[in-house]
ROTITOR-977414 format. One record per residue (C-alpha): residue in one letter; residue number from 1; y, x, z. Coordinates in nm, 4 decimals, decimal comma, padded with zeros to 6 digits. Example, Ala and Ser with C-alpha at 12.3 -4.5 7.8 and 13.67 -1.06 7.14 Angstrom:
BEGIN
A  1  -00,4500  01,2300  00,7800 $
S  2  -00,1060  01,3670  00,7140 $
***
This chain:
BEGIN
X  1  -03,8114  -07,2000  21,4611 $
X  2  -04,0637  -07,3570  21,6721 $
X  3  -04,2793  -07,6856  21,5419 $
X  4  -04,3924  -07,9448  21,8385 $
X  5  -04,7447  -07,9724  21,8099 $
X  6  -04,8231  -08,2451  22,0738 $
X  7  -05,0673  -08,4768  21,9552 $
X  8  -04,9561  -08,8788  21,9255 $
X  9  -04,9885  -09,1040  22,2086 $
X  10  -05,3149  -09,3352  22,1341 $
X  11  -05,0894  -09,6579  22,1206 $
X  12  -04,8218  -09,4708  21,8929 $
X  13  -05,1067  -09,3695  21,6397 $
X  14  -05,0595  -09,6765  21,3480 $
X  15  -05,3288  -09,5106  21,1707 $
X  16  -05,5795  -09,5585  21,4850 $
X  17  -05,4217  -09,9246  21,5827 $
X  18  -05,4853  -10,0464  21,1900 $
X  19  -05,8100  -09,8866  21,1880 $
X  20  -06,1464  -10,0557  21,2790 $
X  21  -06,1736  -09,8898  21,5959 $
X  22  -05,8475  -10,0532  21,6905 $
X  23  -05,9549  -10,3943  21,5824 $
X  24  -05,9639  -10,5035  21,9560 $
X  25  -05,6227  -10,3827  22,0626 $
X  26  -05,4563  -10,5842  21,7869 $
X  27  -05,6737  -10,9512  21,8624 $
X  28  -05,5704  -10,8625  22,2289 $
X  29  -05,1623  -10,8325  22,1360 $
X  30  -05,1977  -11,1582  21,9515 $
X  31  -05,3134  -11,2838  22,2679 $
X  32  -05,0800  -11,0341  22,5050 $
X  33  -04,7781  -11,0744  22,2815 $
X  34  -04,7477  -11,4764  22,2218 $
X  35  -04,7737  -11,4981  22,5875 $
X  36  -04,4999  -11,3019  22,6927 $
X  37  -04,2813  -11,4143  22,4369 $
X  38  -04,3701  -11,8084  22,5502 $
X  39  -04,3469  -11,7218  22,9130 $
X  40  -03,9665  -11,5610  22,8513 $
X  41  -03,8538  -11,8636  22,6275 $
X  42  -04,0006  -12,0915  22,9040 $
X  43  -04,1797  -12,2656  22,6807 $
X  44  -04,4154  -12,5738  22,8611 $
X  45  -04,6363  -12,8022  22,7051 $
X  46  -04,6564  -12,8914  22,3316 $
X  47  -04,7294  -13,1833  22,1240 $
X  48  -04,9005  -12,9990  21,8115 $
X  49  -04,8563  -13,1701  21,4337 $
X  50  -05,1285  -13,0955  21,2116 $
X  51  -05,1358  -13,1997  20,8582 $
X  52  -05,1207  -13,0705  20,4838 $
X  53  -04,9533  -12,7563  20,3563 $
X  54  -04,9953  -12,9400  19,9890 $
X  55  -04,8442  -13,2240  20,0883 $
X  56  -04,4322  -13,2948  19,9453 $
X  57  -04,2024  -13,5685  20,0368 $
X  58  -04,2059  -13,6906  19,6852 $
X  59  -04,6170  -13,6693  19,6360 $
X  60  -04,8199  -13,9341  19,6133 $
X  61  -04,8579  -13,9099  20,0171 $
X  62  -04,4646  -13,8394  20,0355 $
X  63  -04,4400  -14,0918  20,2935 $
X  64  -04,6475  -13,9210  20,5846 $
X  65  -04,3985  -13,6318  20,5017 $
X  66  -04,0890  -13,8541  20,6451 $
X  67  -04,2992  -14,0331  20,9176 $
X  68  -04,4097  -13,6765  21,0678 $
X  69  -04,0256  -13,5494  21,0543 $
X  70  -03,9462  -13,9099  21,2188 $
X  71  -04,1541  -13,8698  21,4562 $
X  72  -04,1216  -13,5233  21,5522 $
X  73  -03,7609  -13,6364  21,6259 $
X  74  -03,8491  -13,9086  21,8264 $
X  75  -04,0641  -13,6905  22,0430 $
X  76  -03,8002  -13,4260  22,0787 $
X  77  -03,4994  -13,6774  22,1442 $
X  78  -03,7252  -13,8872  22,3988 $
X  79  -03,8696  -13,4900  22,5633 $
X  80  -03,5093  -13,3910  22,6099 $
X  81  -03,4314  -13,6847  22,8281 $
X  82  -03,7036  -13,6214  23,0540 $
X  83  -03,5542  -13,5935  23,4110 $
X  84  -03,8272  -13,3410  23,5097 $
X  85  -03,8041  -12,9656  23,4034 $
X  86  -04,2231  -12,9811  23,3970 $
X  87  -04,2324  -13,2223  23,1239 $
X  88  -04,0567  -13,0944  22,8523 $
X  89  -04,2750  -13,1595  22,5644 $
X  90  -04,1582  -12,9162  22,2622 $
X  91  -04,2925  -12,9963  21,8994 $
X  92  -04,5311  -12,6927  21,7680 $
X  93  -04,6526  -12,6835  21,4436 $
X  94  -04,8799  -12,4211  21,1800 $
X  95  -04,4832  -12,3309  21,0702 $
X  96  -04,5874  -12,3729  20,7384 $
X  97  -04,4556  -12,6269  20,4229 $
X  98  -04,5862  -12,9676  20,3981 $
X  99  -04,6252  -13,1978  20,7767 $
X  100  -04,5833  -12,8478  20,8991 $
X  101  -04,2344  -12,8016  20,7889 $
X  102  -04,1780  -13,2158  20,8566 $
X  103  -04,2831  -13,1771  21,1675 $
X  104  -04,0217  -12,8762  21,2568 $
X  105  -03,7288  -13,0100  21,0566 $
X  106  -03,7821  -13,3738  21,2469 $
X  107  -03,6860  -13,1381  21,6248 $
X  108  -03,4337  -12,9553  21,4514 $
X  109  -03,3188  -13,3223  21,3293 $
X  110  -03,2769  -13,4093  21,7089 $
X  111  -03,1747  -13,0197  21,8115 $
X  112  -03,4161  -12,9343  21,9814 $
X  113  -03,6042  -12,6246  22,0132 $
X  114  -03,9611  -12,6275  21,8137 $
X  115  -04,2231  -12,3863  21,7548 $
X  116  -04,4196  -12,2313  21,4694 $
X  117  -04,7493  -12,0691  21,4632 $
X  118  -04,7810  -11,9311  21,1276 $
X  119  -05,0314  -11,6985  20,9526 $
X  120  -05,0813  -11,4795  20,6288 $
X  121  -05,2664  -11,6791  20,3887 $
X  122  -05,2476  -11,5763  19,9578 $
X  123  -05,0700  -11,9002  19,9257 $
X  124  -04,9133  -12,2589  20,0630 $
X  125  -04,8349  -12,0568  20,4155 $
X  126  -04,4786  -11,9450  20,4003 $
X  127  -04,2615  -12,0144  20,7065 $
X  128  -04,0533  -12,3039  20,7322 $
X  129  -03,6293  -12,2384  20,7702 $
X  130  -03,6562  -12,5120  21,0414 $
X  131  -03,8587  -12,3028  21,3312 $
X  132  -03,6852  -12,1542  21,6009 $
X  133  -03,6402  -11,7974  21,5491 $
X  134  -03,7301  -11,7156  21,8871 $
X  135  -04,0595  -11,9387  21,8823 $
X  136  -04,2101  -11,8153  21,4850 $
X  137  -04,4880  -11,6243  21,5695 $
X  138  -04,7058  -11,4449  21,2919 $
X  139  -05,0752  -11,4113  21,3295 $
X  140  -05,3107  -11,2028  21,1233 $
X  141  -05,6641  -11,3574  21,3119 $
X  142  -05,7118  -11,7464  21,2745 $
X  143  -05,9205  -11,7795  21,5948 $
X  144  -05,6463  -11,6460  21,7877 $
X  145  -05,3681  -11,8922  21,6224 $
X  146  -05,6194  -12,1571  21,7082 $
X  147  -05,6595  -12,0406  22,0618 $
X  148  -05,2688  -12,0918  22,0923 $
X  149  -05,2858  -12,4569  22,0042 $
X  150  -05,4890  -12,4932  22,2610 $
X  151  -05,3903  -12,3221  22,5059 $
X  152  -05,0388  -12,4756  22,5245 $
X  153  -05,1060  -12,8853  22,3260 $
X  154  -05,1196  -13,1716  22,5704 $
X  155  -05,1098  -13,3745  22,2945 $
X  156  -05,2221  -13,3697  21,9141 $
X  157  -05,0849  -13,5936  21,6028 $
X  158  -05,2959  -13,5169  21,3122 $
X  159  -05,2004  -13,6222  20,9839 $
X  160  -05,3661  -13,5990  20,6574 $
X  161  -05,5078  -13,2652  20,5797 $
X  162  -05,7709  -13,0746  20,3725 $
X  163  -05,9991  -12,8432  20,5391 $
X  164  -05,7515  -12,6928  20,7574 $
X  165  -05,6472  -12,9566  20,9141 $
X  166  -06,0362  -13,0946  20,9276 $
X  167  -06,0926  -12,7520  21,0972 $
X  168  -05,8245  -12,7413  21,3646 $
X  169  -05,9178  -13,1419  21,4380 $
X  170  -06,2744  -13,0707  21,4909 $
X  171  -06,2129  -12,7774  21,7301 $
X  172  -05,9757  -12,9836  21,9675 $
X  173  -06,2598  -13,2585  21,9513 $
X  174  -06,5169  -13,0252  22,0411 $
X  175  -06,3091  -12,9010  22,3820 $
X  176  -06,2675  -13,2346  22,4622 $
X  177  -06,5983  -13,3494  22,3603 $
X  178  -06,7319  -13,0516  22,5952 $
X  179  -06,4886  -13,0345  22,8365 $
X  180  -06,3748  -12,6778  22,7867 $
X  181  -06,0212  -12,7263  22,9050 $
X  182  -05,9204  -12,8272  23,2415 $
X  183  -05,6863  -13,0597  23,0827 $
X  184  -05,6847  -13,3521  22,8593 $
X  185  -05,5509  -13,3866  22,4503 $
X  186  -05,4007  -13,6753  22,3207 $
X  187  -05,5744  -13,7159  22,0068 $
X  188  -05,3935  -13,9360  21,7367 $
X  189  -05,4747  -13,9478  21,3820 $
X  190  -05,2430  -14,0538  21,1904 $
X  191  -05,2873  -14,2668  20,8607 $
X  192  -05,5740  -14,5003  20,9814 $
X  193  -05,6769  -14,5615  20,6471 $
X  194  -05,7146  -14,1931  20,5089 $
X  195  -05,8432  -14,1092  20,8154 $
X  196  -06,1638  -14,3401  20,8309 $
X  197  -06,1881  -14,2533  20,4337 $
X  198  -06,2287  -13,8685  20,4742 $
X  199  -06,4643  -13,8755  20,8297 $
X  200  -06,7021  -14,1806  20,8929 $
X  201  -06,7124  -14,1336  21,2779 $
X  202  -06,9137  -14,4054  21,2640 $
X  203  -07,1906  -14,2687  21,0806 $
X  204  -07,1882  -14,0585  21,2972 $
X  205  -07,2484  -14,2969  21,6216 $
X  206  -07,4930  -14,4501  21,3897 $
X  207  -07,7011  -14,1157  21,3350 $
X  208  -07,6979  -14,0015  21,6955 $
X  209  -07,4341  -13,6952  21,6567 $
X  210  -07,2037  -13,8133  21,9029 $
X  211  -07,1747  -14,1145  22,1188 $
X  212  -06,9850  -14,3998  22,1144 $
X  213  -06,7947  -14,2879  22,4338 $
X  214  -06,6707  -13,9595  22,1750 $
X  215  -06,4874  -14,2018  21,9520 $
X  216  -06,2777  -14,3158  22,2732 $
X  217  -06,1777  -13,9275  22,2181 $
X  218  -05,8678  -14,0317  21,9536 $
X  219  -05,6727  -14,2768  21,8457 $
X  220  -05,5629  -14,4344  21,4867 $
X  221  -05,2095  -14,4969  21,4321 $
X  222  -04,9872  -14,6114  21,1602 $
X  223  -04,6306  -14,5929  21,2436 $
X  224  -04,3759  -14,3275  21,4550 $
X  225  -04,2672  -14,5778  21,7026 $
X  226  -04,6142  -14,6936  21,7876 $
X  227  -04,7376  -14,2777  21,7799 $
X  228  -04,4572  -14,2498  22,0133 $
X  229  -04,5143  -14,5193  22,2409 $
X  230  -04,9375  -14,3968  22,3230 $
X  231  -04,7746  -14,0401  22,3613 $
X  232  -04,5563  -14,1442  22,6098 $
X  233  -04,8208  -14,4001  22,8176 $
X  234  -05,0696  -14,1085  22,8017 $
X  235  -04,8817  -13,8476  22,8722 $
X  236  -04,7085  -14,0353  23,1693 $
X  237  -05,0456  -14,0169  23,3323 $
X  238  -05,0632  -13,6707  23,3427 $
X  239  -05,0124  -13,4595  23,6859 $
X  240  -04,7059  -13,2181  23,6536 $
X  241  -04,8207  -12,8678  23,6161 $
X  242  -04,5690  -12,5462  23,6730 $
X  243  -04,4522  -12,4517  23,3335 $
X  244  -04,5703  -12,2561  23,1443 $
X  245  -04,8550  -12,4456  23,1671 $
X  246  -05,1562  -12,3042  22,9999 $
X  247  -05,4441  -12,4639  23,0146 $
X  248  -05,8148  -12,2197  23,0966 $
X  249  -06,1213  -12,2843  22,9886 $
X  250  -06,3843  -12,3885  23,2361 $
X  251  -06,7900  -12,4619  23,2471 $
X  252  -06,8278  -12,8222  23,3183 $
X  253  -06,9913  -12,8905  23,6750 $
X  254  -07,2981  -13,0729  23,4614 $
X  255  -07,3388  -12,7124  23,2556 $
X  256  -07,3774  -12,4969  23,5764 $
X  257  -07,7138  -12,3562  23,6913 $
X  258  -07,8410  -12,5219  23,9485 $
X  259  -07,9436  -12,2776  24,2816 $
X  260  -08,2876  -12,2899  24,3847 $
X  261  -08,3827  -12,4591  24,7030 $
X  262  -08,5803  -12,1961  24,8407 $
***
């Protein structure tokens, strides 16, 4: 009886790809992975809900629970009857409970396909029954979830949040601020009154941390059919790209070195 002694293939070795050594083959399959699987689904441009895991339909904030799923309906109903195959806007959410799950079950409300970018957390992240199966992805490194919003949002609709949501609004601002991506969010926080509660952008102005051009950067809404309605003028401005259209990062003409004239 003979044994066969031939040693693993590297990629076949779980051992090595779970080990720190491996560390940069698995952030480069959650990069790899998502966009093969987006790219076979033909998946185009997404209008990302943000919001609270925390937050339940009957809570004291139940009612931005239903406005998120109305909304998300609205946007998939109105997507759907788009005419042209490079604007078909799909709803993608954090896949979790709360606006998260609202969001998702408002495009499954309308049937439409919706997506869900979930990740292991010790509690309040469990994915939601409404995301498609197809479109649930499961990341282990938050930078690289966060890169997928990105990458794939023409528009954001932010509702009220704790520091998650405070940390995923503040890192679409930034691109924008800086002009990272080579194209433009939709920024629209929703709840105007929680919204200028939790962040004083004014203070802000007022203190010299960003200018009063950055607060042109978002908008404040209060209702789905108004959300709806700047989504749609905004968005209707935008050139048609080939789907799927990912957006790259870029340096900003006014950030490049300038050449020396000698």
């Amino acid at each position: 009886m003979t044994t066969d002694r031939r040693p693993r293939l590297a990629y076949e070795n779980r051992e090595f790809l779970e080990s720190d050594d491996g560390r940069a083959l698995r952030i480069l399959a959650e990069y790899l992975e998502p966009l093969r699987r987006f790219r076979r689904e033909h998946v185009q441009e997404t209008i990302v809900f943000f919001g609270s895991a925390r937050l339940r339909p009957d809570g004291p904030l139940g009612r931005y629970y239903e406005e998120a799923r109305q909304l998300a309906r609205l946007v998939t109903e109105w997507s759907k009857s788009l005419p042209s195959q490079a604007h078909r806007y799909l709803v993608c959410s954090g896949g979790g409970g709360g606006i998260m799950e609202a969001a998702n079950r408002g495009a499954s409300d309308a049937r439409g396909r919706t997506i869900g970018l979930n990740i292991g957390l010790p509690h309040e992240q469990r994915p939601n029954p409404y995301v498609t199966r197809e479109l649930l992805f499961e990341f282990h490194y938050f930078f690289m979830r966060k890169l997928w919003f990105a990458h794939l949002a023409c528009a954001l609709v932010v509702f009220p949040g704790g520091f998650g949501t405070l940390d995923e609004l503040t890192e679409i601002l930034t691109l924008q601020q800086t002009q990272k991506l080579d194209r433009r969010i939709v920024v629209l926080l929703y709840g105007s009154d929680y919204w200028k509660e939790i962040v004083n952008f004014d203070a802000l102005v007022r203190h010299g941390m960003i200018t009063t051009e950055d607060l042109r950067l978002f908008r404040y809404v209060d209702d789905p059919p108004t959300a709806l309605a700047l989504l749609q003028e905004a968005l209707a401005a935008e050139p048609e790209k080939p789907a799927p259209a990912f957006a790259s990062s870029r340096t900003p003409r006014s950030a490049r070195p300038r050449r020396s004239s000698r």
